[in-house]
C-alpha positions in Angstrom: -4.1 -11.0 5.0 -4.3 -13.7 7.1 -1.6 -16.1 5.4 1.0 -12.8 5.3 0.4 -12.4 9.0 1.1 -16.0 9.6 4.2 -16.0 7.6 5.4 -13.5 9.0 4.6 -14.3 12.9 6.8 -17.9 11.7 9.5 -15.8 10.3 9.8 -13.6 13.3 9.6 -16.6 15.5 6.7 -14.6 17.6 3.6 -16.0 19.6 1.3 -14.1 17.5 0.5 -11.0 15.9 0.5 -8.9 18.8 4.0 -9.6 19.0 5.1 -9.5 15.5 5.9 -6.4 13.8 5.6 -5.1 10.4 8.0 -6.0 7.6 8.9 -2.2 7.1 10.3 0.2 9.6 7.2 1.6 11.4 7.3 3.5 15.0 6.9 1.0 17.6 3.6 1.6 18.7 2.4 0.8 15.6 4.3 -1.4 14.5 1.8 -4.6 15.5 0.8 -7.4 13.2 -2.6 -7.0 14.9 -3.1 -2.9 13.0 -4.9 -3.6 9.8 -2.4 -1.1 8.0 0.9 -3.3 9.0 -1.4 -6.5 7.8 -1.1 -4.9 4.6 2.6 -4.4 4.6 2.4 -8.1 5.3 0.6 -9.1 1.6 2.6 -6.2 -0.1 6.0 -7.6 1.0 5.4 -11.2 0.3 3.2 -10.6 -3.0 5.9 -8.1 -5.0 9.2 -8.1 -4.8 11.5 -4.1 -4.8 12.1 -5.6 -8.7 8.3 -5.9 -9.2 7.1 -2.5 -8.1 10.3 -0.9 -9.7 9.2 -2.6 -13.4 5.4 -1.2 -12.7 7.0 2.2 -12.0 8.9 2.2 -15.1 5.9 3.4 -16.7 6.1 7.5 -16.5 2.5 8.5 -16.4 2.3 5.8 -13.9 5.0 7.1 -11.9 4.4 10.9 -12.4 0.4 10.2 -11.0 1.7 8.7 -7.7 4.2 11.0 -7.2 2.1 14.6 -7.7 0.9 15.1 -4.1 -1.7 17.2 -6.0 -3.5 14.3 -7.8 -4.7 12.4 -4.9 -4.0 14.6 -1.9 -3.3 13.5 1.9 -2.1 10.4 0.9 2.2 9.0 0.9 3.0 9.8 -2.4 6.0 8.6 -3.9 9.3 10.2 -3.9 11.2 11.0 -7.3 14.9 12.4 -8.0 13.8 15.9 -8.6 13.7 15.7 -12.0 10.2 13.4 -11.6 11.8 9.7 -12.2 11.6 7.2 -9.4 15.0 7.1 -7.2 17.6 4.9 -8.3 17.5 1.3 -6.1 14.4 2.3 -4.3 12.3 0.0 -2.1 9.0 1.6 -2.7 6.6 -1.3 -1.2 6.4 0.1 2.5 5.0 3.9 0.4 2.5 2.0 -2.0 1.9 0.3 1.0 0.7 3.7 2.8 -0.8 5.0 -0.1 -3.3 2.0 -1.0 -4.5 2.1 2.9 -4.6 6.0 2.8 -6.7 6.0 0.0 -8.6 3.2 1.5 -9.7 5.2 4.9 -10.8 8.1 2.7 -12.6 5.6 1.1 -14.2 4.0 3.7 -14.6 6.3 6.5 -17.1 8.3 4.1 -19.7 6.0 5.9 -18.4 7.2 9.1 -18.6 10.6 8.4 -15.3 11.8 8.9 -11.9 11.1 7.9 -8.6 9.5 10.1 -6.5 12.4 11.0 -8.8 15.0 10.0 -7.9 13.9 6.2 -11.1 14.9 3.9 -12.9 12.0 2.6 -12.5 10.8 -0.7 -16.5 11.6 -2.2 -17.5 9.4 -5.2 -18.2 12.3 -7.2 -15.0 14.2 -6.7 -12.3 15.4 -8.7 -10.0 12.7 -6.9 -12.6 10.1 -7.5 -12.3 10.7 -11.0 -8.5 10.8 -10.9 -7.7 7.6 -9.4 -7.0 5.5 -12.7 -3.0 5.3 -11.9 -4.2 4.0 -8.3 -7.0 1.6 -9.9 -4.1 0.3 -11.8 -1.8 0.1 -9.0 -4.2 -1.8 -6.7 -4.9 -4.1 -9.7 -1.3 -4.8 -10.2 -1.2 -6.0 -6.3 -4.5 -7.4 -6.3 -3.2 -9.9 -9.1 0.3 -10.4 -7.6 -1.3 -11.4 -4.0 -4.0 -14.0 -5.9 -0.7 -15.7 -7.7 1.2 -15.9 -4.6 -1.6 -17.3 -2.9 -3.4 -19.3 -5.6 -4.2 -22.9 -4.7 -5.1 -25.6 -7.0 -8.5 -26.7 -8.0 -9.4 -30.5 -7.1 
């Protein structure tokens, strides 16, 4: 995250962080480099391009899992045309983006004991445990595309 956040503070021609905002349209008071969630807006935009994410969402299972609000609930899902294929010339980094660090919090805040905006946690023996494979697969498609964008050569 780190390197994104650079990038971007240079692009923006910002001090730091603090002052730089995230690549996709957030409201302003949360719109800070410094909130961990627009950090990861940071990697997803320079990782994948709108082609990138629109070639992995090609697949329909793929597709049709992240879009059904009732597979992985109280996380972004992603919007379809109504008849359950991805919109036409969509950007949908800045929703995977939401999604991945939704998932994430009712992930992690099961340590916690409670869940960011009174969303239920996400228990490792639960039904949406068990349904996460087209998320698995999402994060693994980023998780790749952020190591080749960031890869550096062995000595």
């Amino acid at each position: 995250m780190p390197k994104a956040v650079d990038w971007e503070v240079t692009q923006q021609g910002v001090a730091g962080q603090n002052q730089a905002q995230s690549p996709y349209i957030r409201p302003p008071k949360d719109g800070s480099l410094r909130i961990e969630q627009n950090q990861l807006d940071a990697v997803i935009n320079l990782a994948v391009t709108q082609a990138d994410v629109a070639g992995l969402l090609r697949d329909r299972d793929l597709f049709t899992a992240l879009s059904n609000p009732q597979i992985i609930q109280h996380v972004e899902t992603l919007e379809h045309d109504g008849s359950g294929a991805p919109l036409l010339s969509s950007d949908y980094r800045k929703a995977v983006s939401s999604r991945v660090y939704g998932i994430r919090n009712r992930i992690v805040h099961m340590k916690e004991g409670g869940g960011v905006k009174g969303a239920p946690l996400l228990g490792l023996h639960s039904r949406e445990a068990r349904d996460l494979a087209a998320d698995l697969r999402l994060l693994r498609y980023l998780a790749e595309k952020a190591m080749e964008r960031w890869a550096t050569a062995l000595p």
